[in-house]
C-alpha positions in Angstrom: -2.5 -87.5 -183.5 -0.7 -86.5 -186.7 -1.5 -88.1 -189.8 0.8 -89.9 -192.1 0.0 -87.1 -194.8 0.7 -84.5 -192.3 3.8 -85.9 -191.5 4.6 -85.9 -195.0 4.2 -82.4 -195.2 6.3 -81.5 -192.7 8.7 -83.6 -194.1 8.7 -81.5 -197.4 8.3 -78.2 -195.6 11.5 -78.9 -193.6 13.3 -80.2 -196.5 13.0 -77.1 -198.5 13.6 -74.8 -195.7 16.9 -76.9 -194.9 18.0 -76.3 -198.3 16.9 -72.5 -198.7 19.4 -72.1 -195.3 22.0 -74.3 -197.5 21.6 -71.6 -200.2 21.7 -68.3 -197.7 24.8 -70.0 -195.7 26.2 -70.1 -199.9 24.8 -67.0 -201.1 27.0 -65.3 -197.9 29.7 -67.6 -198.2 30.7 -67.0 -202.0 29.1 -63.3 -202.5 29.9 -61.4 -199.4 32.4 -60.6 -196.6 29.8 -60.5 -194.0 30.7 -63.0 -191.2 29.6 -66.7 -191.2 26.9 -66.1 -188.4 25.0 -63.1 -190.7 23.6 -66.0 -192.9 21.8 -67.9 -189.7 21.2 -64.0 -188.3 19.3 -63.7 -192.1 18.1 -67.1 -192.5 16.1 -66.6 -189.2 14.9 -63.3 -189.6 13.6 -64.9 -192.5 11.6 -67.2 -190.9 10.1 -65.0 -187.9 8.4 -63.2 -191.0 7.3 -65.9 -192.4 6.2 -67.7 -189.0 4.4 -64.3 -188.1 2.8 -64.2 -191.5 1.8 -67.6 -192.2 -0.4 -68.0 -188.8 -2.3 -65.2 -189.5 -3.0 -66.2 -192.9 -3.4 -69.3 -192.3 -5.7 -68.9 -189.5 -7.7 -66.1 -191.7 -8.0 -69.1 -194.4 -9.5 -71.4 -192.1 -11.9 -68.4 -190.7 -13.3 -68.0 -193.7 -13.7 -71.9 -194.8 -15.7 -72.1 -191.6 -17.8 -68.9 -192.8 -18.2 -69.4 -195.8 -19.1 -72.9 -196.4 -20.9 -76.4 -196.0 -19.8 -78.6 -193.4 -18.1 -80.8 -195.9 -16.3 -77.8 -197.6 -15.1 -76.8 -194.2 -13.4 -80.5 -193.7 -11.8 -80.3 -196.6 -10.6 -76.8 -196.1 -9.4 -77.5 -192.4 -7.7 -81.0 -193.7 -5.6 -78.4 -196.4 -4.9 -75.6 -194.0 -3.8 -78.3 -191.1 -1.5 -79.4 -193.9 -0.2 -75.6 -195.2 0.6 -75.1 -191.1 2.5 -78.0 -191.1 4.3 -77.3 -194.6 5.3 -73.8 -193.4 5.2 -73.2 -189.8 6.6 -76.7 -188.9 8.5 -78.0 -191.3 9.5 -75.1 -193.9 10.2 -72.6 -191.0 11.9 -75.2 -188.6 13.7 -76.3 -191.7 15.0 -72.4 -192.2 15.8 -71.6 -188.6 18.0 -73.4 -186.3 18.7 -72.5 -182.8 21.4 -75.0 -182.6 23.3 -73.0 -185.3 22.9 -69.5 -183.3 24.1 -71.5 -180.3 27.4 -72.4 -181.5 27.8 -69.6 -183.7 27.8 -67.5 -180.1 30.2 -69.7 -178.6 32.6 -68.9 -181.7 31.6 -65.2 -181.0 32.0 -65.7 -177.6 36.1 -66.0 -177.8 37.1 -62.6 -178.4 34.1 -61.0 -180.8 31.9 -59.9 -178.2 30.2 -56.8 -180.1 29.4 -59.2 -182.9 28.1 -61.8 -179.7 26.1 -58.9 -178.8 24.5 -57.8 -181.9 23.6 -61.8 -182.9 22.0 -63.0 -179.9 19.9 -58.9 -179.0 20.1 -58.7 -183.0 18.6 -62.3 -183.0 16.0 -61.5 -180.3 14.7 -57.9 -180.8 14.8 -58.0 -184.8 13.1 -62.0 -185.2 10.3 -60.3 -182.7 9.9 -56.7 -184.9 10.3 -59.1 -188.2 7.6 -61.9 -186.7 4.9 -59.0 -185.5 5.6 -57.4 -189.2 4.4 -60.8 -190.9 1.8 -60.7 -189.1 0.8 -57.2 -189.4 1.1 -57.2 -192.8 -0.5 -60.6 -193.0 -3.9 -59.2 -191.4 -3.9 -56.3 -193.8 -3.8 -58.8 -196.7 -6.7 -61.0 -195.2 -8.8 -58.1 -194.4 -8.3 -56.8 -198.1 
C-alpha cells in the first residue's frame, strides 16, 4: 500500500513531467517545422532514457544502502529511493510520455501520411527500446564507477 508521502511524490513527479511535455509540444510548435507528432516522438524518447536510467540507478542506490549500512540507515535509504522511483519512474516519466497522445496522433497520420504513421509508431517502438537499454547501459557504467 502506497503511502500518503509517496503519493505526493508521484504527484510532483507527474506534474513536472506534464509540464516539460507542455514545453517540448512549445519548443516544436514555435521553433520548428517538424510536424506536431515529432514533439510526443521526442518527449518519449526522452523518457525511455530516463525510465531505462533511473531503475538502474535507483536500484544501484538501494544496493548499496543495503551494503553499506545499519539496519536503520538502510530504512531510511529504502524510504528515499521508494520515493525517487516514484518521483521519476512513476510520476515524472508517466507525466512526460503519453500513449494516449501517440494513439491519436496515428489516427491523424493514419488519413493520408502513412510514411510519417510508419516512422512514429516503428520510430516510437524500436528507438524508445535502443534509447531505454542506453539509459540503462550507461546507468550501470555510472554506478559501477
Amino acid at each position: 500500500m502506497a503511502t500518503f508521502s509517496t503519493l505526493l511524490f508521484v504527484i510532483f513527479g507527474g506534474g513536472v513531467g506534464a509540464m516539460s511535455r507542455f514545453a517540448i509540444q512549445e519548443i516544436f510548435t514555435t521553433g520548428t517545422r517538424l510536424p506536431g507528432w515529432a514533439a510526443i516522438f521526442v518527449a518519449n524518447m526522452i523518457g525511455c532514457f530516463i525510465i531505462g536510467f533511473g531503475q538502474i540507478w535507483l536500484a544501484a542506490e538501494l544496493t548499496d544502502a543495503t551494503i553499506a549500512g545499519t539496519a536503520a540507515a538502510h530504512l531510511i535509504s529504502e524510504q528515499n529511493i521508494h520515493h525517487g522511483m516514484a518521483a521519476l519512474l512513476v510520476g515524472f516519466c508517466g507525466g512526460l510520455t503519453t500513449f494516449s497522445t501517440f494513439s491519436l496522433d496515428n489516427v491523424f497520420l493514419s488519413h493520408g501520411k502513412f510514411g510519417q504513421l510508419t516512422m512514429n509508431i516503428f520510430g516510437s517502438v524500436l528507438i524508445g527500446m535502443v534509447m531505454a537499454a542506453l539509459g540503462m547501459s550507461l546507468a550501470h557504467q555510472w554506478v559501477s564507477v
